[in-house]
Biopython code that builds the backbone (N, CA, C, O; Angstrom):
import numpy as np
from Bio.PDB.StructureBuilder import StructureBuilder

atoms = [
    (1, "UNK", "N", (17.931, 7.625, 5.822)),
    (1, "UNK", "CA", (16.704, 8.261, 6.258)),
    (1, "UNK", "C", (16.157, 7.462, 7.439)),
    (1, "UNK", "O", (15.999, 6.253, 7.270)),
    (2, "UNK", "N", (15.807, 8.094, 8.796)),
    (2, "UNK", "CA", (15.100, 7.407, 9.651)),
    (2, "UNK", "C", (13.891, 7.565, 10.006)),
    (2, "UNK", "O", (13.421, 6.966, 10.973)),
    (3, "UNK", "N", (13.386, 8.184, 9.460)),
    (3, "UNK", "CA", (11.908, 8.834, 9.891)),
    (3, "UNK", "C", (11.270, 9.331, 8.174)),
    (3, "UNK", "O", (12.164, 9.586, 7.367)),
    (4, "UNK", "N", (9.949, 9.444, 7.713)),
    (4, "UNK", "CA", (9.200, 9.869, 6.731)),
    (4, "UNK", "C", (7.759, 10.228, 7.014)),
    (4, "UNK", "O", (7.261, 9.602, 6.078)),
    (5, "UNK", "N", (6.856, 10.715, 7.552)),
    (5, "UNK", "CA", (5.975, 11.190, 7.259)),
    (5, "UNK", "C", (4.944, 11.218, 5.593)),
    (5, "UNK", "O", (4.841, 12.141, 4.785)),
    (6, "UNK", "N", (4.395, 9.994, 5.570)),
    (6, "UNK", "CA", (3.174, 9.836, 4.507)),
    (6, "UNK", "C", (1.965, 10.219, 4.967)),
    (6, "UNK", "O", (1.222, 9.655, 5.770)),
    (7, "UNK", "N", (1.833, 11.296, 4.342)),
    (7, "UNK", "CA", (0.147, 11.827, 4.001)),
    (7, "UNK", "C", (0.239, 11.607, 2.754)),
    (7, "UNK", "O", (1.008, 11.592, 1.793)),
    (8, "UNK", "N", (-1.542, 11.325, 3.329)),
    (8, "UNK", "CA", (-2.040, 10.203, 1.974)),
    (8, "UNK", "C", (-3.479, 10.556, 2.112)),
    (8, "UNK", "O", (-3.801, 11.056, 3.190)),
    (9, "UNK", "N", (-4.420, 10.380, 1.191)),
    (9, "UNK", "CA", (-5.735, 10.701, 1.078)),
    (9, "UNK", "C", (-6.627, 9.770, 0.112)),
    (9, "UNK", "O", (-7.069, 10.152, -0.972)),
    (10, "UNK", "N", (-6.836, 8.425, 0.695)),
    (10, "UNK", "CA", (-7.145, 7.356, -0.069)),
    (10, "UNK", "C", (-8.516, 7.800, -0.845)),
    (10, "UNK", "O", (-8.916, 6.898, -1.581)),
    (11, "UNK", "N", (-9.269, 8.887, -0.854)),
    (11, "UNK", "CA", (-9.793, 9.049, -2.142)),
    (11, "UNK", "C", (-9.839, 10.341, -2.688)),
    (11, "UNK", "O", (-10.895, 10.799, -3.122)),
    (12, "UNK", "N", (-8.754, 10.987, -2.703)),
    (12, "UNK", "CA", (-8.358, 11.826, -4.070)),
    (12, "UNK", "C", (-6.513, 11.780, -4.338)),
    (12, "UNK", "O", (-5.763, 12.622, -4.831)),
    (13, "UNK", "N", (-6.280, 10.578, -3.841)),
    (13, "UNK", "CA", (-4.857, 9.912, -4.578)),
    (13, "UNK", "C", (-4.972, 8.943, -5.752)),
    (13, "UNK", "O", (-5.904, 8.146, -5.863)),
    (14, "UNK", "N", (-4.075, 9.049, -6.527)),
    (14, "UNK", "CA", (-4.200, 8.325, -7.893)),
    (14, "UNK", "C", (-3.465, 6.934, -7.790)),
    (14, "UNK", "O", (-3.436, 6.044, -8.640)),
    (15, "UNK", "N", (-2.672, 6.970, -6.104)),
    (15, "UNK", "CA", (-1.945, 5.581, -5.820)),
    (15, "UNK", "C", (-2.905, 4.818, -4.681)),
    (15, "UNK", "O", (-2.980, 5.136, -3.494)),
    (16, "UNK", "N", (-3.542, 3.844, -5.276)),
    (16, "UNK", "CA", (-3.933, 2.772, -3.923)),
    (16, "UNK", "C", (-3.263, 2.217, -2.930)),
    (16, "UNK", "O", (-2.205, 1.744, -3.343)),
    (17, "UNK", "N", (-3.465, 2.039, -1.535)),
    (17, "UNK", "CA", (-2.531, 2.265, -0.272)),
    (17, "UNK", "C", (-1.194, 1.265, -0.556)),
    (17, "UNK", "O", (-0.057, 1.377, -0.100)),
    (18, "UNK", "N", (-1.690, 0.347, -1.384)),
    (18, "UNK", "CA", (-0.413, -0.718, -1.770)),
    (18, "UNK", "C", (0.397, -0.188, -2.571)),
    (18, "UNK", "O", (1.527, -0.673, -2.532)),
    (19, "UNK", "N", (0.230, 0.636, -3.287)),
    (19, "UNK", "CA", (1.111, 1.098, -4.009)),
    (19, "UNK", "C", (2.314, 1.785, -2.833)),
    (19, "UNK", "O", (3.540, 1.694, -2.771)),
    (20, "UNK", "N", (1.361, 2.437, -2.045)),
    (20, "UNK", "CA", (2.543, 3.211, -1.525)),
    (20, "UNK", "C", (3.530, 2.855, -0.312)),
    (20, "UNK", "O", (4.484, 3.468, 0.166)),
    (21, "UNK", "N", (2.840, 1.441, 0.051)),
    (21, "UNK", "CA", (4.029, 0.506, 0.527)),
    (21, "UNK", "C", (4.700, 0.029, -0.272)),
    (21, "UNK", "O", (5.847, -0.187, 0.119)),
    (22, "UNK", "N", (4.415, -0.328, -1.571)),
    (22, "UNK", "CA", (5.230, -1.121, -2.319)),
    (22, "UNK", "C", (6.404, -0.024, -2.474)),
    (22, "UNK", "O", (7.398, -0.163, -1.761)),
    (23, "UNK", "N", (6.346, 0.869, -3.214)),
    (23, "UNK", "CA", (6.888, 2.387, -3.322)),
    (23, "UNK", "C", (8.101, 2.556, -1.695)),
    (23, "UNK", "O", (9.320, 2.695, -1.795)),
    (24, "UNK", "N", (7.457, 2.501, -0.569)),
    (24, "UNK", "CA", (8.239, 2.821, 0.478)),
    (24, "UNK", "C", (9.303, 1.338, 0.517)),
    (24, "UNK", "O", (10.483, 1.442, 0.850)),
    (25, "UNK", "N", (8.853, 0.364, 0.234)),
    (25, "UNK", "CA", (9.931, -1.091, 0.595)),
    (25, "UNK", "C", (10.516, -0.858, -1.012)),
    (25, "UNK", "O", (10.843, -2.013, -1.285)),
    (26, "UNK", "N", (10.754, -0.247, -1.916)),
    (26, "UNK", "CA", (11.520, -0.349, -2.737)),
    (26, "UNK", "C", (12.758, 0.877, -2.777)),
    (26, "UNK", "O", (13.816, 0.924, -3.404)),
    (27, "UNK", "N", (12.002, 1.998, -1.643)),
    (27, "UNK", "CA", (13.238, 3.045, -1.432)),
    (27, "UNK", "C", (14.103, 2.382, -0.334)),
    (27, "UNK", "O", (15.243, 2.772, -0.081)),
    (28, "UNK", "N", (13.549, 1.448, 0.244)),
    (28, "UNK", "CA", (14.594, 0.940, 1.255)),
    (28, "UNK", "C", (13.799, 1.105, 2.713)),
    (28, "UNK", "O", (14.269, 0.559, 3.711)),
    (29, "UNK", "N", (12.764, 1.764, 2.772)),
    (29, "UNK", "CA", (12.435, 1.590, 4.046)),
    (29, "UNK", "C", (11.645, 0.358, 4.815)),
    (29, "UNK", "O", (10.977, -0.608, 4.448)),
    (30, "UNK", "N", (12.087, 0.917, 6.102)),
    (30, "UNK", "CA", (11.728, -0.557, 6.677)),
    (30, "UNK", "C", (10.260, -0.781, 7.257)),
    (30, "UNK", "O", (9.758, -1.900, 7.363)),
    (31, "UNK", "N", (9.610, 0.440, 7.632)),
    (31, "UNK", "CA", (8.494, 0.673, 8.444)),
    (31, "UNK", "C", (7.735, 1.377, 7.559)),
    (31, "UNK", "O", (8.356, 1.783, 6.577)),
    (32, "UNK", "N", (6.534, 1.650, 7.618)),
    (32, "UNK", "CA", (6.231, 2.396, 7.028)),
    (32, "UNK", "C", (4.863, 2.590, 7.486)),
    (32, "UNK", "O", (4.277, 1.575, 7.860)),
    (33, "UNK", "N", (4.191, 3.794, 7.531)),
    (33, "UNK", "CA", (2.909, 3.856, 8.267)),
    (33, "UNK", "C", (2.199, 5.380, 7.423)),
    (33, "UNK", "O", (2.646, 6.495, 7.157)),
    (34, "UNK", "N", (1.147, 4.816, 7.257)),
    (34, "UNK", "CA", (0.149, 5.484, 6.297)),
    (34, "UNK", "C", (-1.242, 6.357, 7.437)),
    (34, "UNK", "O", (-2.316, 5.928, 7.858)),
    (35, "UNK", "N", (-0.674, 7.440, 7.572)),
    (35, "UNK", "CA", (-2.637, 8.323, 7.765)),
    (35, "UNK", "C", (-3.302, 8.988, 7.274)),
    (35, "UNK", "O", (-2.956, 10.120, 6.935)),
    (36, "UNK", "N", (-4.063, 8.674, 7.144)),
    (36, "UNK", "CA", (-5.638, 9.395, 6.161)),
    (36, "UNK", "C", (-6.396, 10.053, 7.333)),
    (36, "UNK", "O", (-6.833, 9.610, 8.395)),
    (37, "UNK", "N", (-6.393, 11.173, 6.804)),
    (37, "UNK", "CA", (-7.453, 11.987, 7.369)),
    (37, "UNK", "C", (-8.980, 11.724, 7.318)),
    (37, "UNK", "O", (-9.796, 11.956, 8.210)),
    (38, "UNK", "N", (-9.217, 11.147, 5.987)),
    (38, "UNK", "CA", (-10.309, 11.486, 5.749)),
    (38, "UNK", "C", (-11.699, 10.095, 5.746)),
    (38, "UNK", "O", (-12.928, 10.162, 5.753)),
    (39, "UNK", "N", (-10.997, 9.270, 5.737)),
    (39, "UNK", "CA", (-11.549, 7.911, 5.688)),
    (39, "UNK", "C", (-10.481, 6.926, 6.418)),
    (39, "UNK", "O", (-9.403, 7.445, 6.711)),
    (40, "UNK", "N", (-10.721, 5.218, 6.820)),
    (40, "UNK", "CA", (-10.453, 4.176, 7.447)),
    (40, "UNK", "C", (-10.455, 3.293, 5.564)),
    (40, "UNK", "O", (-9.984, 2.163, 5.436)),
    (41, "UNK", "N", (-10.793, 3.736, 4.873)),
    (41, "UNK", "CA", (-11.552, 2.815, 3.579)),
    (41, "UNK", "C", (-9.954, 1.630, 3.116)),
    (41, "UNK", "O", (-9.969, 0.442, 2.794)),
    (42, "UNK", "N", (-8.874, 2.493, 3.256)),
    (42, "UNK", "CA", (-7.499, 1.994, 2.974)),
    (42, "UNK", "C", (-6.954, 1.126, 4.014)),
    (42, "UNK", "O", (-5.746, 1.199, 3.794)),
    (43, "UNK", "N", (-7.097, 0.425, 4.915)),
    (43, "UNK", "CA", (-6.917, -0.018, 5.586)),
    (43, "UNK", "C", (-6.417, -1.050, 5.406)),
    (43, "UNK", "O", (-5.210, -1.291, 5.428)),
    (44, "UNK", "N", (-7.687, -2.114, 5.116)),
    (44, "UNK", "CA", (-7.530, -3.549, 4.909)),
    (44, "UNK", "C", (-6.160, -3.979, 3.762)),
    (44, "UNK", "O", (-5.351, -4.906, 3.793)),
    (45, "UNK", "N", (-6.379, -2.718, 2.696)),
    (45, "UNK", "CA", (-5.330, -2.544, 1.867)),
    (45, "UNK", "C", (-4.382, -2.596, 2.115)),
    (45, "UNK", "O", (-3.732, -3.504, 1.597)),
    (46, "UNK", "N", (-3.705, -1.671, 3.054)),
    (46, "UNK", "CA", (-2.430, -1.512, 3.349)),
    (46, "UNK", "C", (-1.881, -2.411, 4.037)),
    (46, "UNK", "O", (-0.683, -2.636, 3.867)),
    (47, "UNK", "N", (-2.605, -3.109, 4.942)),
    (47, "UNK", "CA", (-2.184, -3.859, 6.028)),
    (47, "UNK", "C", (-1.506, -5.387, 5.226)),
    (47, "UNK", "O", (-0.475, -5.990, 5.526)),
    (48, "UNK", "N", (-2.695, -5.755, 3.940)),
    (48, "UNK", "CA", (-2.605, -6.720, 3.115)),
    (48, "UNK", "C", (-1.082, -6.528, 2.763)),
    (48, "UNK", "O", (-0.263, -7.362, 3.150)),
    (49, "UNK", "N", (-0.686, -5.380, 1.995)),
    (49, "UNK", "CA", (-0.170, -5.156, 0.700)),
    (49, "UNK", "C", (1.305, -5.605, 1.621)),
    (49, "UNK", "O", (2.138, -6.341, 1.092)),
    (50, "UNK", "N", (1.489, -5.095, 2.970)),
    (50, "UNK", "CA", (2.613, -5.131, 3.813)),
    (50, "UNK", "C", (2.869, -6.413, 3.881)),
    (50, "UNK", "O", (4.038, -6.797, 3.842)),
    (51, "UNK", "N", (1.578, -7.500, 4.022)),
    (51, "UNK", "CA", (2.579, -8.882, 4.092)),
    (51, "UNK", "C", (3.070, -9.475, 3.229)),
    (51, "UNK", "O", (3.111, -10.689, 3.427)),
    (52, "UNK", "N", (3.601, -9.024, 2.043)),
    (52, "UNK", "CA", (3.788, -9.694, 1.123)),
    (52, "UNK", "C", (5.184, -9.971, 0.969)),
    (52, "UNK", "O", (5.930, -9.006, 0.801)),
    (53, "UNK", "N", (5.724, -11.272, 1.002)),
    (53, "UNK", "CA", (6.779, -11.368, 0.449)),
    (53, "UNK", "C", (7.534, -10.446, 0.057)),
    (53, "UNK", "O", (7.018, -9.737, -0.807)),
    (54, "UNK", "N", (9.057, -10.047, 0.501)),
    (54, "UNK", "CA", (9.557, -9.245, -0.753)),
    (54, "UNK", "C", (10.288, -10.205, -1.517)),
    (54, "UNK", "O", (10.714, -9.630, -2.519)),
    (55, "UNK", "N", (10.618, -11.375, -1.502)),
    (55, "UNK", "CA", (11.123, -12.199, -2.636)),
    (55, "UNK", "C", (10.545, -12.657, -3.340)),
    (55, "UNK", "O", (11.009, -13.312, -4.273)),
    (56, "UNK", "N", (9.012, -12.414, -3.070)),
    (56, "UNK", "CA", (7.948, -12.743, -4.325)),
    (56, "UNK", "C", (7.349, -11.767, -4.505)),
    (56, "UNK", "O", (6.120, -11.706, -4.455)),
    (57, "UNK", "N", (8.089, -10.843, -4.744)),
    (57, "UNK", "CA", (7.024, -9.104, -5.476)),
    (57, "UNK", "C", (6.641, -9.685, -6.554)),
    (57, "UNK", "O", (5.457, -9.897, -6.818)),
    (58, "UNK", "N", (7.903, -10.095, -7.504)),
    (58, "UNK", "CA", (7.388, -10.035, -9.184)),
    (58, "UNK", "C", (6.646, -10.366, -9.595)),
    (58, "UNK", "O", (5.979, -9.958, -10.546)),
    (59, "UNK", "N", (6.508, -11.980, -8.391)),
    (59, "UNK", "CA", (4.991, -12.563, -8.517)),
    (59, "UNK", "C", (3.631, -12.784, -8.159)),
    (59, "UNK", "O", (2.638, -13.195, -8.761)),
    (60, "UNK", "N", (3.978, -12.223, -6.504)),
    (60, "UNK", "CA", (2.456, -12.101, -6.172)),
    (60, "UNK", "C", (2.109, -10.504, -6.215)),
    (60, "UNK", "O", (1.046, -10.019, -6.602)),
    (61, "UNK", "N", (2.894, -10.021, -5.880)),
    (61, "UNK", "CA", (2.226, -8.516, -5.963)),
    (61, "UNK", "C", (1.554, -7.857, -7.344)),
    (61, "UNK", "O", (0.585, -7.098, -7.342)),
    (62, "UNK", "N", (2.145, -8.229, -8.296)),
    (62, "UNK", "CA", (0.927, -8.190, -9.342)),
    (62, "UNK", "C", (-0.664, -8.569, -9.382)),
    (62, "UNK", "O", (-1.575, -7.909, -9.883)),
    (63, "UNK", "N", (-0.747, -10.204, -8.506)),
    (63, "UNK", "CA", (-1.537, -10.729, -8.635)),
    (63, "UNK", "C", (-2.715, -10.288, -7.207)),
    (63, "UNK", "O", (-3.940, -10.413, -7.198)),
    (64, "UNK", "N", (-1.762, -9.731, -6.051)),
    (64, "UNK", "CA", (-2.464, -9.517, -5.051)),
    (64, "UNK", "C", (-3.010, -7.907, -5.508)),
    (64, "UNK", "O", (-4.022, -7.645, -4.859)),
    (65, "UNK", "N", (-2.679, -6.953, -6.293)),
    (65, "UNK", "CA", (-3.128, -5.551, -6.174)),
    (65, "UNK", "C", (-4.101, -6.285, -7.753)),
    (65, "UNK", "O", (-5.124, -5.654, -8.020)),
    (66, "UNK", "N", (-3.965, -6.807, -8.153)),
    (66, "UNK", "CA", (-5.494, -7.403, -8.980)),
    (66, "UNK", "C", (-6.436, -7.810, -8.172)),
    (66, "UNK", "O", (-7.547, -7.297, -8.309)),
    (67, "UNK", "N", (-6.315, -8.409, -7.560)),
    (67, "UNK", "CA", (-7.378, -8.921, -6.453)),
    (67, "UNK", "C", (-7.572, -7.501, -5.293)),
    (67, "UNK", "O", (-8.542, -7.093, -4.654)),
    (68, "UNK", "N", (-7.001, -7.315, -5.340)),
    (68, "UNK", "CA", (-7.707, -5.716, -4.104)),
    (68, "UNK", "C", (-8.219, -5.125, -5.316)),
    (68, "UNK", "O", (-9.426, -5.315, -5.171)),
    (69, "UNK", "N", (-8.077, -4.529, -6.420)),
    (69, "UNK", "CA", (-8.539, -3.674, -7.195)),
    (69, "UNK", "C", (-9.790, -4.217, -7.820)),
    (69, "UNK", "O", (-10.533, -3.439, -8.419)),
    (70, "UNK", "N", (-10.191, -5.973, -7.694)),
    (70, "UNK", "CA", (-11.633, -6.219, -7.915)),
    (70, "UNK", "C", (-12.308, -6.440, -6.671)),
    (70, "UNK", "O", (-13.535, -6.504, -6.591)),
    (71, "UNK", "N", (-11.434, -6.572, -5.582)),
    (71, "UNK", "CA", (-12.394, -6.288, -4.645)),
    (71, "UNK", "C", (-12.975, -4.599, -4.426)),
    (71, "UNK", "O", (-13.960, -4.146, -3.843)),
    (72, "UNK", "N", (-12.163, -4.135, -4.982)),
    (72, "UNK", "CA", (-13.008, -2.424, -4.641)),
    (72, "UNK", "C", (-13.839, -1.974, -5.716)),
    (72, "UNK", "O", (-14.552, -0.999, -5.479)),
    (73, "UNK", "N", (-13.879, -2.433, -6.713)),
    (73, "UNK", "CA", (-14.803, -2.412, -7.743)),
    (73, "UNK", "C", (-15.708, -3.195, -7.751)),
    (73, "UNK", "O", (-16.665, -2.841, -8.441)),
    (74, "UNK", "N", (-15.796, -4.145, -7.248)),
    (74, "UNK", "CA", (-17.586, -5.486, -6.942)),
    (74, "UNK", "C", (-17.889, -5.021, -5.943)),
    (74, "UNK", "O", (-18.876, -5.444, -5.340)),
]
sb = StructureBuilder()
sb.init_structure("model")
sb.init_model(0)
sb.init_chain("A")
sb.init_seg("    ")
for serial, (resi, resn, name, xyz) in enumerate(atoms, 1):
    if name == "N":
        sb.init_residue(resn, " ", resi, " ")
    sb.init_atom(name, np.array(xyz, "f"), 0.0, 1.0, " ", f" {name:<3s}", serial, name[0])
structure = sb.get_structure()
């Protein structure tokens, strides 16, 4: 696959923007780029969720989508 098109609608999706990088680097892709129509609110999210290690998913990415998910709730 060289190309994908994600529409996404960071508030009436049931996946937070990290999810759906995590989701795109586990099908194998390399790039991946997220637009919302409707809000900027996913942003900081996505941008985060992208630097993460992929040889430390098991361990920080648990711990980093805990920490975005209390930052959007406080």
């Amino acid at each position: 696959m060289t190309f994908i098109s994600i529409n996404y609608s960071y508030i009436y999706n049931h996946w937070p923007p990290s999810r759906i990088v995590f989701e795109a680097w586990k099908a194998g892709l390399k790039y991946t780029g997220i637009v919302d129509f409707d809000t900027i609110a996913g942003i900081e999210e996505t941008l985060l969720a992208g630097k993460v290690k992929v040889y430390y998913y098991r361990e920080v990415l648990p711990l980093l989508l805990q920490e975005i998910l209390l930052r959007n709730i406080l």
